[in-house]
N, C-alpha and C positions, 0 to 999 in steps of 0.2 A: 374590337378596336384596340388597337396598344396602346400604350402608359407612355409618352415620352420619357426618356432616361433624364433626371435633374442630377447635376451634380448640387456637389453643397458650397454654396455661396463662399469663395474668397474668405469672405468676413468672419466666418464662423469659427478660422483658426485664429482670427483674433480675437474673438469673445474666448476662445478656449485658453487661450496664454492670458486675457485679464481674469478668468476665472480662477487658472493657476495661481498668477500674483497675488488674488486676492486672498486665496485663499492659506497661500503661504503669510503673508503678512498679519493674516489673522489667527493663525495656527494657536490654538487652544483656548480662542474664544469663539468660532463659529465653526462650525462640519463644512464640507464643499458641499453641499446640496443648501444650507441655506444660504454660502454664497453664490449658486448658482443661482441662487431664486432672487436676489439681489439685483445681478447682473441682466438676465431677464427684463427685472419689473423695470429696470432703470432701462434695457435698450427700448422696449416699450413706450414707457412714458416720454423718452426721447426723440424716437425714431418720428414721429410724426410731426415733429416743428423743428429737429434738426435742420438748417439753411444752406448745410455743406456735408455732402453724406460722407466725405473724407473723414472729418471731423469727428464722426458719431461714435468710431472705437474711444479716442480718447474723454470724451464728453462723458460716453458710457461709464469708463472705467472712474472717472472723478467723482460721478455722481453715487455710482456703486457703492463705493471706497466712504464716502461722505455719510451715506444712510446706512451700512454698518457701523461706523464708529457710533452714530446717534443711537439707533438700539442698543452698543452694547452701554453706551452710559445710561440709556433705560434702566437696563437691566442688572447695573450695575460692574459692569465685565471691566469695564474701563474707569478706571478711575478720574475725574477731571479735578483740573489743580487750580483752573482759572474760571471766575463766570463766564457766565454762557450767555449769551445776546443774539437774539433770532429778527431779523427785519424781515416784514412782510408789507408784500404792497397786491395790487392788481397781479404786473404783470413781470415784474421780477426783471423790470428793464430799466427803471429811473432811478426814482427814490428811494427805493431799500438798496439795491445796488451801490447807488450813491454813499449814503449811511452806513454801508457793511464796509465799504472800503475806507473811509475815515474814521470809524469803530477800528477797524484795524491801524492804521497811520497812525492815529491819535494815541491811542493805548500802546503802544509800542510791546505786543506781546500780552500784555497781562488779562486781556480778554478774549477768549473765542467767539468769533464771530461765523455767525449763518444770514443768509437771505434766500427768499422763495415768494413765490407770487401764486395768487387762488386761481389765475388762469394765464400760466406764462408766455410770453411771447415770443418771436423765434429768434431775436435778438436784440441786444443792450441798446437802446438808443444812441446815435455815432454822436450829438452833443453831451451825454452822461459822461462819454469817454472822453473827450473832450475837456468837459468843463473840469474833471478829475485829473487830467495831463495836466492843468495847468496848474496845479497845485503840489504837481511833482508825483501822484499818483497815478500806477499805470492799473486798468484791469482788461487789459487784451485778452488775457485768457480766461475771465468771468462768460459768466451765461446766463442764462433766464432756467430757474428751478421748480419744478412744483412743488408747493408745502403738502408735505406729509406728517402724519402724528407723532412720530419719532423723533421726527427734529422740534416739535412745539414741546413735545415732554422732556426734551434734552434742555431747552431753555432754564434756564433763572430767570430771567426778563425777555419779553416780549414785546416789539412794537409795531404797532399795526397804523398801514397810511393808505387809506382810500379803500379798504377789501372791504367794510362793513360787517355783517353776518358771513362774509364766507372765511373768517379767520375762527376756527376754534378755540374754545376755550376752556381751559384746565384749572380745577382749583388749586390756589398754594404755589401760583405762577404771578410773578410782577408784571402790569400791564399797562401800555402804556398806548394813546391814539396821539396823533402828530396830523393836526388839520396842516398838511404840505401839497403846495402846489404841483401837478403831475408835470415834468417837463415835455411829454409827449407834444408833438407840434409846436413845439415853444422855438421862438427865435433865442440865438448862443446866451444873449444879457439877462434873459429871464432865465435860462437855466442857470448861469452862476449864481443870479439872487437865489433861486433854490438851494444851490451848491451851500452858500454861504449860512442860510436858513437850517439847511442841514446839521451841517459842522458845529450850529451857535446852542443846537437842540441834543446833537451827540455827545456835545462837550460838557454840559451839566448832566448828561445819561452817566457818562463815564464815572464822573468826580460822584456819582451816588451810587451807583454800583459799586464800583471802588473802594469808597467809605463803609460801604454796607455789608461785603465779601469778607 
């Protein structure tokens, strides 16, 4: 019986040119084969809740790009100049999303901000984005992340909202739990009181990080 003849998927010249990039842009901190191995795990972990397979090269390529940088501040390769702030929730589509992107507003630069959820979803909640535009905050181009140990150990502070036991934990890491309403199913007025709940909880996060850095 014959083998049908496959070619190689479209896609695969785009994984090869984000492999390229990345591996230029990392040039004397990572080999190409552990950026290969990067690009890989991340179309992997992606590929199966991506919601628009168009999407999935550059989603790949962010996410790739994201968990090498974390490793090399593991590891030391990169140096950070600012704290480090990691939001985790469930599902990496409300609340830490929320909070990652007013971490970001609020601090205007002086903190690196991550977000990831223990079982992500395949996308942001359309009121998260919402309740966020209206405060002058876009994240059209966020997504829902899985946590990996790279970015917990990249962290300074830590906060954790609704994941329980599926957040890890590191000693000699700032930790913080944030009892916040999930806005999943919530009508727009409950998400803003979220929204607002957020921001009142980020904004004494900051001023102690800050103080503390």
């Amino acid at each position: 019986m014959s083998v049908p003849h496959t070619r190689p998927a479209p896609a695969d010249a785009e994984y090869m040119r984000i492999v390229d990039d990345l591996t230029y842009h990392y040039e004397g901190v990572f080999d190409r084969e552990t950026v290969q191995r990067a690009v890989d795990r991340a179309r992997a972990t992606l590929e199966p809740v991506a919601k628009i397979a168009t999407f999935l090269p550059i989603l790949t390529e962010r996410f790739a790009r994201d968990q090498l940088l974390a490793a090399a501040q593991v590891e030391g390769k990169v140096a950070t100049s600012v704290p480090e702030i990691l939001f985790v929730c469930v599902h990496n589509a409300g609340r830490s999303q929320m909070a990652a992107a007013l971490a970001r507003h609020l601090s205007a630069g002086k903190v690196h901000v991550r977000s990831a959820g223990s079982q992500p979803d395949q996308q942001i909640y359309p009121l998260t984005i919402q309740a966020l535009a209206e405060r002058g905050i876009e994240i059209t181009e966020a997504f829902p992340k899985p946590l990996t140990d790279d970015v917990v150990h990249a962290a300074d502070a830590i906060v954790t909202m609704g994941c329980g036991d599926a957040c890890p934990v590191f000693p000699g890491k700032r930790y913080e739990d944030w009892d916040v309403t999930d806005p999943a199913g919530q009508p727009i007025e409950v998400v803003r009181a979220i929204r607002d709940d957020i921001q009142a909880r980020v904004t004494t996060l900051l001023g102690q990080v800050l103080h503390h850095s």
